[in-house]
C-alpha positions in Angstrom: -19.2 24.0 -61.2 -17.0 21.2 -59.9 -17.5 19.0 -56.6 -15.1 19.9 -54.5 -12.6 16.4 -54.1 -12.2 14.3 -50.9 -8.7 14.4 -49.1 -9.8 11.5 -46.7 -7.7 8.5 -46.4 -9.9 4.7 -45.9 -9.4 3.5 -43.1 -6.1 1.8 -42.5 -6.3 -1.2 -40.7 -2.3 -1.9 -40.6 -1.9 1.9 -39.3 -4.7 1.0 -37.2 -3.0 -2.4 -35.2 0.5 -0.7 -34.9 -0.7 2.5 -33.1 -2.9 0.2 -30.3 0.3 -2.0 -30.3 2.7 0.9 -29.4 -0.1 2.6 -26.8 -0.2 -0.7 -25.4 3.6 -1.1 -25.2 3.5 1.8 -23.5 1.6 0.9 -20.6 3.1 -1.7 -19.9 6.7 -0.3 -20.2 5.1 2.5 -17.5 3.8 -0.6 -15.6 6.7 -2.7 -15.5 9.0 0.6 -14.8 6.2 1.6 -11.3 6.9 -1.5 -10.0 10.5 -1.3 -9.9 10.5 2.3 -8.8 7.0 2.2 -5.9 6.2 5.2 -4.4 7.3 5.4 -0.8 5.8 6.5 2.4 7.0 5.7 5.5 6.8 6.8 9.4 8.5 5.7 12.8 7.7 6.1 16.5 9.7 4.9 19.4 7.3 3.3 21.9 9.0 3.1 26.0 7.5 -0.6 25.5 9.3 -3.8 24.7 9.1 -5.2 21.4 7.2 -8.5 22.9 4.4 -6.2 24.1 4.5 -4.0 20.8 4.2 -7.1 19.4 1.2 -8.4 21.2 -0.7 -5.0 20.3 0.3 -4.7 16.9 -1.2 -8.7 16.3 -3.9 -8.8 18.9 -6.8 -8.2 15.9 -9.9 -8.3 18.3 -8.9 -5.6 20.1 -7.9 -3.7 16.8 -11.1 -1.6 16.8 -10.2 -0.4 20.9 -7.4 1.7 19.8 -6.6 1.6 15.9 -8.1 5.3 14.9 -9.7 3.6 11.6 -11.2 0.3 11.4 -9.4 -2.3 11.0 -11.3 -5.6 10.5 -9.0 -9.0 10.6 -11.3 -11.9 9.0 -10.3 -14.8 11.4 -6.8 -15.3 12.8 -3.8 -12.9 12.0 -1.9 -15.3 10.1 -0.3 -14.9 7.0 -3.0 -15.2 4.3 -5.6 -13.6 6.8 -7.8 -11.0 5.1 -7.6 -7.4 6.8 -10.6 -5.6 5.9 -9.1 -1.3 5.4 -11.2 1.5 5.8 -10.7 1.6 1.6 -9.7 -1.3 1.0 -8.5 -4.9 1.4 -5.5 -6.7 2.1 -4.3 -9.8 2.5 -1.5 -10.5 5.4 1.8 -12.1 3.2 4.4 -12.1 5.5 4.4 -12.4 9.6 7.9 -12.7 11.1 7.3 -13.4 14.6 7.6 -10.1 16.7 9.8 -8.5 14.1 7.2 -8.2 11.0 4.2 -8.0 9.4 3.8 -7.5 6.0 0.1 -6.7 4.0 -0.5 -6.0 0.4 -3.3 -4.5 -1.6 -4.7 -4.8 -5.1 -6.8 -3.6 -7.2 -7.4 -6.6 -8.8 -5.7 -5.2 -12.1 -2.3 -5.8 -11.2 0.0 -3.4 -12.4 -2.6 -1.1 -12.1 -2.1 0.3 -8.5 -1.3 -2.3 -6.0 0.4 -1.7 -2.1 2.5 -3.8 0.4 2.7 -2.3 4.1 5.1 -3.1 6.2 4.9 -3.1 9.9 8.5 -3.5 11.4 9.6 -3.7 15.3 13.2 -3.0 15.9 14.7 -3.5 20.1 16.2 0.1 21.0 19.2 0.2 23.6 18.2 0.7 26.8 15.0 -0.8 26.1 11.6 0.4 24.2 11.3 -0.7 20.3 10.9 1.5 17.1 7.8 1.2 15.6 8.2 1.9 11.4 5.2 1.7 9.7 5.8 2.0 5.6 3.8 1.6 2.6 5.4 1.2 -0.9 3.0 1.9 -3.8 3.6 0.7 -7.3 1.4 0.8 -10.7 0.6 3.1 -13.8 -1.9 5.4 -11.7 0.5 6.1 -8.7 2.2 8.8 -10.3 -0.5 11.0 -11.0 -1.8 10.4 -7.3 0.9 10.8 -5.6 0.7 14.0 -3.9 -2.6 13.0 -2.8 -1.5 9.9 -1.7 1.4 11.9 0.5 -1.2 14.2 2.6 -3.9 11.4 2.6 -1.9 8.8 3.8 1.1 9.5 5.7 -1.8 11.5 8.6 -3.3 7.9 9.1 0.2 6.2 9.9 1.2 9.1 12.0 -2.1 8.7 14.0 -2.1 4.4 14.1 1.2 4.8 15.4 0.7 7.3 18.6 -2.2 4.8 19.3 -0.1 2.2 19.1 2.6 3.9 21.6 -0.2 4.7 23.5 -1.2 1.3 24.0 1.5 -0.8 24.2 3.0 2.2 26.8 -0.4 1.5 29.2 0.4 -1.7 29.3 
């Protein structure tokens, strides 16, 4: 009686090196290709308030957590490299054009992995009032298998932070 014969290959270390090269290739082809193409989400409201008091709301952080529906925790002065502690997360304030713009982004600390910038942009209507647009863009290799999630979760909270907003800067 014979032993049957082994079809198993040794291990090949060349074969080995090329297929982690390609997978990692890949991710960061899918990595570099997020961040060109971010997911968007974006809401407006017009507020029957002028952009100055909009304004004044939207950057008065001590008085964030007396009508912001989530908290919204500004470490120190809103400036731009202020921290803004997120119900999820953290931010870090990168751009603030005086009563025009306010811009935050998020990381995971990965970059490239799944990282945010929202923008909060006042625009004077005729006649008066301003339009508040409130607008996240998303980039990163996990946002396209969250983002449908990311659409119902998401999108609800900017609805609400901008009727409180309105509400605000209108009892003003």
């Amino acid at each position: 009686m014979s032993s049957p014969t082994s079809t198993r290959r040794p291990f090949d270390k060349r074969r080995a090196l090329v297929g982690s090269l390609t997978i990692l290739a890949l991710v960061i082809l899918a990595a570099l290709w997020q961040r060109t193409h971010p997911f968007s989400i974006q809401t407006s409201t017009d507020i029957d308030a002028s952009p100055a008091v909009v304004w004044s709301v939207l950057t008065d952080s001590e008085a964030y957590a007396e009508w912001t529906p989530s908290p919204i925790v500004v470490d120190g002065d809103l400036a731009v490299g202020a921290t803004v502690a997120l119900p999820d997360d953290t931010a870090r304030v990168v751009e603030l054009d005086n009563g025009t713009r306010m811009v935050w982004e998020t990381t995971t600390g990965v970059i490239g992995l799944f990282d945010g910038s929202r923008t909060f942009a006042l625009e004077p209507l005729d006649g008066g009032g301003t339009r508040f647009t409130q607008s996240e863009e998303l980039r990163g290799i996990v946002v396209p298998f969250v983002s449908g999630s990311l659409r119902d979760d998401v999108a609800p909270g900017f609805h609400e932070m901008n009727a409180a907003l309105r509400e605000r800067a209108e009892g003003l």
